[in-house]
N, C-alpha and C positions, 0 to 999 in steps of 0.2 A: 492829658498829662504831658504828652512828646511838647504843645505847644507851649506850656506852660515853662518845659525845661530851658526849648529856644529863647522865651523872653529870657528869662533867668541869667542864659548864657551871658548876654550881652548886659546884663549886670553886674554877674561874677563869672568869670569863666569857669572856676570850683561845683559852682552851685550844682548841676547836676555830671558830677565827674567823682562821682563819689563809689562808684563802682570800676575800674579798668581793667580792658580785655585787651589783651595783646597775641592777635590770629597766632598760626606756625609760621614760620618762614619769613618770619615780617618785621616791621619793626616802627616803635612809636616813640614819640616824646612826649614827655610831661611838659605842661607850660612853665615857661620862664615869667613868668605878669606877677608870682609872688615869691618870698622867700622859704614859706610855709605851706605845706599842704597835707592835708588828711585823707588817707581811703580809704572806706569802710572794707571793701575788697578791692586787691589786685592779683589776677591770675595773665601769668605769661604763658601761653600752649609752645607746646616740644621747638624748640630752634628758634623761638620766638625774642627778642631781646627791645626792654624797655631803657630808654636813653633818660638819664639825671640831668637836667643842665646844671651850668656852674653856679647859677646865681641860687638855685634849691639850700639849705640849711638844715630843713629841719624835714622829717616826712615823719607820719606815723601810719600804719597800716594795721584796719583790726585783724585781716584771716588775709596770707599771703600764699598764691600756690603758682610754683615757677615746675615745669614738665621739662621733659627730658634734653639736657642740654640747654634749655631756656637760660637767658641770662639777667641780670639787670646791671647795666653801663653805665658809671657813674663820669661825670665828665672832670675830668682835673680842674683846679679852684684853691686859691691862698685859705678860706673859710673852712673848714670842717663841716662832713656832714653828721648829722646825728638820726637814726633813723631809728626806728621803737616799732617794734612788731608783736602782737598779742598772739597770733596762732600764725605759725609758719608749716607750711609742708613742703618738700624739696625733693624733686624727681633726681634720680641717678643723671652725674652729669654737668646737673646747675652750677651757677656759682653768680659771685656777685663780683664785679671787677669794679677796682680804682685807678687805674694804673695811668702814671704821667705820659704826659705827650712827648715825642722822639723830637730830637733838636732837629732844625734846619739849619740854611747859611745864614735865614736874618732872623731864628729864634733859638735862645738855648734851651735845653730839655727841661723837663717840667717833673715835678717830683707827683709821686703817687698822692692819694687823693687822702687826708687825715680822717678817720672813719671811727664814730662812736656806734656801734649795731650794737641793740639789745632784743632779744626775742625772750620773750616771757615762757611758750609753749612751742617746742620746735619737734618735728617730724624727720628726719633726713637719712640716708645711707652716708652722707660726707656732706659738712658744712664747708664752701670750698670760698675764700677768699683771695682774688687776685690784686694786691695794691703797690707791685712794683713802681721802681723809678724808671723813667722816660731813659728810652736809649741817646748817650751824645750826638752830636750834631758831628758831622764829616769834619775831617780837615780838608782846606783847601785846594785843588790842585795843582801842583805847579806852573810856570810858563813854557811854551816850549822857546829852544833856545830857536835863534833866526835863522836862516842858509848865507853861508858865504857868498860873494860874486865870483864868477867864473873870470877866469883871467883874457886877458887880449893880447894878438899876435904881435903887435908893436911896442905894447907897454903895458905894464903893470902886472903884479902874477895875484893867483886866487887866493882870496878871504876865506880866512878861517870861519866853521862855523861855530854859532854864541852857545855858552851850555846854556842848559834849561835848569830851572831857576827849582828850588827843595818845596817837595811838599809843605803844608803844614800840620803841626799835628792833630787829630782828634782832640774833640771837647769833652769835658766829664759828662758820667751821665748822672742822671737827678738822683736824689736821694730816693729810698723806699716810703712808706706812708708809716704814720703812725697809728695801730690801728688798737680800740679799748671795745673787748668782745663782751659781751655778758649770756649766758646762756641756762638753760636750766640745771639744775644740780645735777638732774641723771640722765645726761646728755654726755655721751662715753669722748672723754678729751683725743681718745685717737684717732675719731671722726671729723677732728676742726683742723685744716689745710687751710692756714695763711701764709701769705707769701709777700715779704717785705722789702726783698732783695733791692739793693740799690741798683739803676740800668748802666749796660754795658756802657762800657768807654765807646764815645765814636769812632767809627773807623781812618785809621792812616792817609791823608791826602798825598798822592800819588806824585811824586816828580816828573818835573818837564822832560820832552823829550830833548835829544841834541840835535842841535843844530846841523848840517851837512855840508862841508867845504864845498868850498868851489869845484868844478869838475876839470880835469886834467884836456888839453886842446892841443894836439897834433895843428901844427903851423910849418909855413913853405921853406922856413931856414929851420927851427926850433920846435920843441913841444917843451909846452906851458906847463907845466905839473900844476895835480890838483892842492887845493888846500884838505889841512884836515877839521878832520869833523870837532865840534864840543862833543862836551859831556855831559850825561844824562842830569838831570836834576833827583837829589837824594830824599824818597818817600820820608817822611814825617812820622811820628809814630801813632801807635793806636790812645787815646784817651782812655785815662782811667776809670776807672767803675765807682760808681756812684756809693754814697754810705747808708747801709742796710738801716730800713726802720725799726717799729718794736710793735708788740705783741703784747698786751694783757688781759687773761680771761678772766672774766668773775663767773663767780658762782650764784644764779636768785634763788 
C-alpha cells in the first residue's frame, strides 16, 4: 500500500494526504500545487502549528483535532478562504490565525486574511480567532546633518554644522479581516474570541542627528572660535491604525 501511495504521490500530491499529522513543537505546510484540498482528518498535537499558503481557497476537513495551544496559520491573500469543518475538537489554548503581514521600507502592511469558517459539530473551551491587520511599515529615518570644517590659523573661520534632515512619519497599518463564522446553535456565543482589530500605526522615523561645528584652534597671534553645531532633525509621527474589520456569526 506505502508503494502504491508513492506512485500516486507523483500523480497527485492530494492522493494519499488525506490524513495530516502535525508532531508537537513543529510545524508543516500544506501544498500550494492546488487551490482546493479535502482531509478526511487533520490533527495538529499541543504547540504544533499547520501553515495555509496563500494560494489555498477553499479546505474542507471531515474530524479536526488541534491540542493544546496548537495552531492553524493561515497566510495573508487578496482571495478569501473558506474552510468547512464536519467534527471539530479544540484543546484549551488553540486558535486559528489570519492575521496580515507588518509593512516594511519596500512593502506596505497587508490586511488580515477574509475568513469564511463553518463547523457543522464543534467541541471547544473557546473558539479563538486571530485576523488582525498587519502592523504599518516604519517611517523613515532622518539624515544626519554633516560636521563643519575646523577653521585655519591664517584664514577662514569654522563651518557651521548642517541640521539633520525630520523623520518621516509612520505608515497606516492594514485593515482587520472580514470574518462570516457559522457554528452550531448550542455552541455558547461567549466562547467565540474574534479579533478584527485593524494594525497598529507604524512607528515614528526618528530624526537626523546635528551636525557639529567646527572646533575652536588656539593660534600663535589669534584663536579661531568654533563654529556652532545644527539642529537635530524633528521625529515624524506615529501612523495611524488601520480600520477594524467585522464579525458575523450564524447559527446551523
Amino acid at each position: 500500500m506505502r508503494k502504491l501511495c508513492l506512485l500516486a504521490a507523483f500523480i497527485s500530491p492530494l492522493a494519499c494526504a488525506q490524513v495530516v499529522n502535525v508532531q508537537s513543537n513543529s510545524l508543516m505546510r500544506l501544498p500550494n500545487t492546488t487551490s482546493t484540498l479535502q482531509l478526511e482528518k487533520l490533527e495538529v498535537a499541543d504547540y504544533g502549528t499547520l501553515l495555509i499558503p496563500s494560494n489555498v481557497t477553499e479546505l474542507t476537513i471531515d474530524e479536526l483535532r488541534l491540542g493544546h495551544e496548537a495552531r492553524i496559520a493561515i497566510v495573508p491573500a487578496e482571495q478569501a478562504l473558506e474552510m468547512k469543518v464536519k467534527r471539530a475538537e479544540l484543546s484549551d489554548g488553540s486558535q486559528i490565525t489570519a492575521r496580515g503581514a507588518r509593512g516594511t521600507y519596500e512593502k506596505a502592511a497587508r490586511a488580515g486574511r477574509n475568513l469564511n469558517l463553518q463547523f457543522q459539530a464543534l467541541s471547544a473551551p473557546q473558539l479563538t480567532v486571530d485576523a488582525r491587520g498587519g502592523t504599518g511599515a516604519p517611517g523613515f529615518v532622518g539624515l544626519d546633518g554633516g560636521n563643519g570644517e575646523d577653521p585655519g590659523c591664517t584664514y577662514g573661520s569654522a563651518g557651521h554644522g548642517a541640521d539633520g534632515s525630520d523623520g518621516s512619519d509612520g505608515q497606516p497599518g492594514a485593515p482587520g479581516a472580514l470574518v462570516r463564522l457559522a457554528v452550531p446553535r448550542d455552541f455558547p456565543a461567549e466562547l467565540i474570541k474574534v479579533n478584527v482589530a485593524g494594525g497598529a500605526g507604524g512607528p515614528a522615523g526618528v530624526g537626523g542627528k546635528a551636525g557639529k561645528g567646527g572646533k575652536a584652534k588656539g593660534c600663535l597671534v589669534y584663536r579661531a572660535d568654533g563654529g556652532k553645531n545644527g539642529k537635530a532633525g524633528a521625529d515624524g509621527q506615529p501612523g495611524p491604525e488601520g480600520a477594524a474589520g467585522s464579525v458575523t456569526v450564524q447559527r446551523l
